[in-house]
C-alpha positions as CSV (number, residue, x, y, z in Angstrom):
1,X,0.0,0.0,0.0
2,X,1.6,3.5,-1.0
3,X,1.7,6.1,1.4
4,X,2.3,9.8,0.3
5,X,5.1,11.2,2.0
6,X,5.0,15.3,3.6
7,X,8.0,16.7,4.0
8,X,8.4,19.6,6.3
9,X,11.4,21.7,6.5
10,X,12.7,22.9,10.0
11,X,15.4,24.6,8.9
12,X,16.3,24.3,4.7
13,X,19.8,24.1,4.3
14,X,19.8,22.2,1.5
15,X,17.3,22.5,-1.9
16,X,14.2,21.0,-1.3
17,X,14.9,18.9,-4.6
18,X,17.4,17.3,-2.9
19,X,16.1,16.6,0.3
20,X,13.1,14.9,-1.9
21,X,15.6,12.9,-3.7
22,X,17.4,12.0,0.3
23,X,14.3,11.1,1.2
24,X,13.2,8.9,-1.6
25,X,16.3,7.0,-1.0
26,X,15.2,6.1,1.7
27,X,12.3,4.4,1.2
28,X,14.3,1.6,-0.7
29,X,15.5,0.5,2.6
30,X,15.5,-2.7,4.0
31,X,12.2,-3.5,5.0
32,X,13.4,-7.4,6.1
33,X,12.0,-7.7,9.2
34,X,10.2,-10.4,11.4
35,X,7.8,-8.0,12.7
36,X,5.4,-8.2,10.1
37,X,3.2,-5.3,12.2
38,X,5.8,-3.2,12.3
39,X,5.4,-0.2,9.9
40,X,8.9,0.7,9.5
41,X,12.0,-0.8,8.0
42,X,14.6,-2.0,10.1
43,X,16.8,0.0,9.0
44,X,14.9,2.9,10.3
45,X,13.8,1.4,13.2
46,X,17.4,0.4,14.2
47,X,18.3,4.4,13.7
48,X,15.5,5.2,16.4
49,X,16.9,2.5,19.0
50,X,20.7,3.4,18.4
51,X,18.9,7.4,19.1
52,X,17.4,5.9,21.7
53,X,20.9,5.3,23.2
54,X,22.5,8.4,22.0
55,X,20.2,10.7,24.2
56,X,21.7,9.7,27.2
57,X,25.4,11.0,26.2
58,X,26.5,13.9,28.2
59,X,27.8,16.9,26.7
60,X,31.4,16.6,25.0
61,X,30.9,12.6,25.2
62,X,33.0,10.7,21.9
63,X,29.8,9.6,19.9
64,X,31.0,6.0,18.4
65,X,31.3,6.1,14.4
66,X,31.2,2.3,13.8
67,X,27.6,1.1,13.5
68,X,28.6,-2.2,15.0
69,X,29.3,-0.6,18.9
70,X,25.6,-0.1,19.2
71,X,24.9,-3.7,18.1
């Protein structure tokens, strides 16, 4: 089932051309998941729970690069 998409600038630092193109990227993501309720694809939902982790680092805290540490 499609789903239009809105997108709603906070702040446009980039064209909003290419933030279309960004954002149509990503909805070729990896939507391999054995949730089959789940409205999202894992990809995305991993990025929320890694957030989800983030939040909690205090101010001049060394944010891991490597995708793997929040495994």
């Amino acid at each position: 089932m499609c789903r239009p998409l809105i997108l709603r600038c906070q702040v446009l630092g980039q064209p909003l051309q290419h933030i279309a193109y960004e954002t149509l990227a990503l909805t070729k993501m990896n939507w391999n998941n054995t949730q089959f309720d789940n409205g999202m694809p894992i990809t995305i939902a991993t990025a929320r729970q890694v957030g989800q982790v983030l939040k909690y680092l205090g101010d001049g805290q060394e944010i891991a690069p490597r995708y793997s540490f929040y495994m």
